[in-house]
C-alpha positions in Angstrom: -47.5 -64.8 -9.3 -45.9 -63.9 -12.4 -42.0 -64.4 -13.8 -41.6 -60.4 -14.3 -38.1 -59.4 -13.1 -37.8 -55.8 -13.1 -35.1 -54.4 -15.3 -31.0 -54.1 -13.6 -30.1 -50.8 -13.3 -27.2 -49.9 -15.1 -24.2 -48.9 -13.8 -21.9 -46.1 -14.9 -21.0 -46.7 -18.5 -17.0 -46.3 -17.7 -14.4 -49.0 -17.9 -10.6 -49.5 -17.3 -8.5 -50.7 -20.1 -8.1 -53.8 -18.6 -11.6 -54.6 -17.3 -12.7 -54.3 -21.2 -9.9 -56.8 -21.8 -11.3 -59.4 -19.3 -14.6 -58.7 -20.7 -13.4 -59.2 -24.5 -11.7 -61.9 -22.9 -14.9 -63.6 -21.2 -17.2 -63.4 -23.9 -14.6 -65.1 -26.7 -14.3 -67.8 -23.9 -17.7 -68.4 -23.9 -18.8 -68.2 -27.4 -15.7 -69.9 -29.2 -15.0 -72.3 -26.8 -17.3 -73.2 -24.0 -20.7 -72.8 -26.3 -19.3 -75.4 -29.0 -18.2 -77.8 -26.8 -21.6 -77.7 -24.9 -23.2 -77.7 -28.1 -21.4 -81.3 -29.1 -22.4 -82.7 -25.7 -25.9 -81.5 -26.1 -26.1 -82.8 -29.9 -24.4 -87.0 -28.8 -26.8 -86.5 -26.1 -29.7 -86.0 -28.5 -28.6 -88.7 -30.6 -29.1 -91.3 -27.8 -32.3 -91.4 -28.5 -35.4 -90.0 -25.5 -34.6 -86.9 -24.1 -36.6 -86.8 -21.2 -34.5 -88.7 -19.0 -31.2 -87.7 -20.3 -29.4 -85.2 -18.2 -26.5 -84.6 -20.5 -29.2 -83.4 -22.9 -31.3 -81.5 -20.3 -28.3 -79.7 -18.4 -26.6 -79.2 -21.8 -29.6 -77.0 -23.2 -30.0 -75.4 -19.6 -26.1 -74.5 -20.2 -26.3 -72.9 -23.5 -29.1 -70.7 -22.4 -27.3 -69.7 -19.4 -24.2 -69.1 -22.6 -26.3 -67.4 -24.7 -27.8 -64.9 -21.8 -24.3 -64.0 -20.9 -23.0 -63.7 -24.8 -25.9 -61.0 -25.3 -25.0 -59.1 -21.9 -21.7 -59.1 -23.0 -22.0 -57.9 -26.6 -24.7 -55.4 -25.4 -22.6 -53.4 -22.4 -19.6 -54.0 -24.3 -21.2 -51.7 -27.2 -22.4 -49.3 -24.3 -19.0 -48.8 -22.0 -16.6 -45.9 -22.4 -13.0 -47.2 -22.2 -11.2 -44.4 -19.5 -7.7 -44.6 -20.7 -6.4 -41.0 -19.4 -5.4 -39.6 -16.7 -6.8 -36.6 -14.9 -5.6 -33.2 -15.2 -5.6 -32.7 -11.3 -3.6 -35.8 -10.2 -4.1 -34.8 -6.7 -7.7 -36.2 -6.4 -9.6 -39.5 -6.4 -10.8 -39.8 -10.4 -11.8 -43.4 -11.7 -9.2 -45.2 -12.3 -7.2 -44.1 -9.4 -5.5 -45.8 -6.6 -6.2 -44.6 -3.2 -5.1 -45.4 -0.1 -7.9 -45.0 3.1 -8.0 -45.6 7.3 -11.5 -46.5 8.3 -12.6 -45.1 11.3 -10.8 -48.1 13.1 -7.3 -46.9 12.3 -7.0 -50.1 9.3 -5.1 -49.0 6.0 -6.9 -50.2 3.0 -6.0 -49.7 -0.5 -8.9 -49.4 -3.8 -8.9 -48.6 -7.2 -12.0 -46.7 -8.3 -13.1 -49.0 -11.3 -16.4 -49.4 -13.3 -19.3 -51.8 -12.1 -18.5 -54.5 -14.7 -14.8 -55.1 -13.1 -15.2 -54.2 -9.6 -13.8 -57.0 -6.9 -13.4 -55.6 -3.5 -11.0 -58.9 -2.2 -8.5 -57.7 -5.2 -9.0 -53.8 -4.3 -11.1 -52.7 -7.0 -13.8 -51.0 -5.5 -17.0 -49.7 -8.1 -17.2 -45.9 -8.7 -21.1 -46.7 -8.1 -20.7 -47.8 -4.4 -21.2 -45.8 -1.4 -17.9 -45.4 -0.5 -17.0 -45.0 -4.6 -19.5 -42.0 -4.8 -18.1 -40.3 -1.6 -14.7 -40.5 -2.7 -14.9 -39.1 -6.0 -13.0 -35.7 -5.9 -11.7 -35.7 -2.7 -8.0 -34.8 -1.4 -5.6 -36.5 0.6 -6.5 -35.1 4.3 -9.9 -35.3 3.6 -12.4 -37.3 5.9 -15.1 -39.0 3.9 -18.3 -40.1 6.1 -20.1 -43.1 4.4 -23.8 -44.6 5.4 -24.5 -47.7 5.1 -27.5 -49.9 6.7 -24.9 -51.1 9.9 -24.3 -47.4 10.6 -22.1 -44.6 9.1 -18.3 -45.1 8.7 -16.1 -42.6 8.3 -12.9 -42.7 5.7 -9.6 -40.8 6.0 -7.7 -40.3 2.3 -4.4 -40.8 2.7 -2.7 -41.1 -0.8 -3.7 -40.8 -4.5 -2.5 -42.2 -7.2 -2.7 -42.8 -11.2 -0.1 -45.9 -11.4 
């Protein structure tokens, strides 16, 4: 059994002005602040003497690699992204970035922004452009019906509203 992990696919290289700022945001968080404080935990810890038994010491290192993974994600897809800051020419149809407003096929309103992978957080209505229901949306109209699959069954999506707010 080995500890190969096959590689992530990645997601559309597009994000919104402000998921780049949470991202920017993130990674300063982590390596000015969180990464030197762990590191002066992890070196008192280390001072103490056998490190076998000393959790501060143990969980400290297993912290900064968790740190360190992140930081090189981070700096990596940061380098790779495209920051969408425009708005479409035709204003009339779901584009990233947009806000649209949807009935599922139960008659419930719900209301998305089309964002990037890195940023998407259904709960706060920012659905990713690389989702089933993302994909199928992308250049439709208000009054179109949009019919989604998914492993429970297919769905099906009316667009109400679009816009670039």
């Amino acid at each position: 059994m080995s500890r190969y992990q096959a590689p992530r696919i990645k997601g559309s290289p597009y994000i919104t002005p402000e998921g780049a700022t949470q991202l920017r945001h993130e990674l300063h968080q982590l390596w000015k602040i969180e990464r030197p404080q762990v590191t002066a935990v992890v070196h008192a810890a280390a001072l103490n003497g056998d490190r076998s038994e000393n959790g501060d010491y143990i969980y400290g290192k297993k912290r900064l690699r968790e740190i360190d993974s992140r930081v090189r994600f981070l700096q990596k897809r940061l380098d790779e992204l495209t920051v969408v800051d425009t708005t479409p020419t035709d204003m009339h149809k779901v584009y990233f970035g947009g806000w649209v407003r949807l009935e599922d096929d139960a008659g419930v309103s719900h209301e998305y922004r089309l964002v990037g992978p890195d940023e998407f957080d259904v709960r706060s209505g920012l659905l990713s452009c690389d989702s089933p229901l993302g994909k199928a949306l992308l250049g439709k109209a208000p009054g179109d019906t949009v019919v989604v699959n998914n492993p429970e069954g297919s769905r099906e999506w009316f667009v109400h509203s679009v816009s670039y707010a």
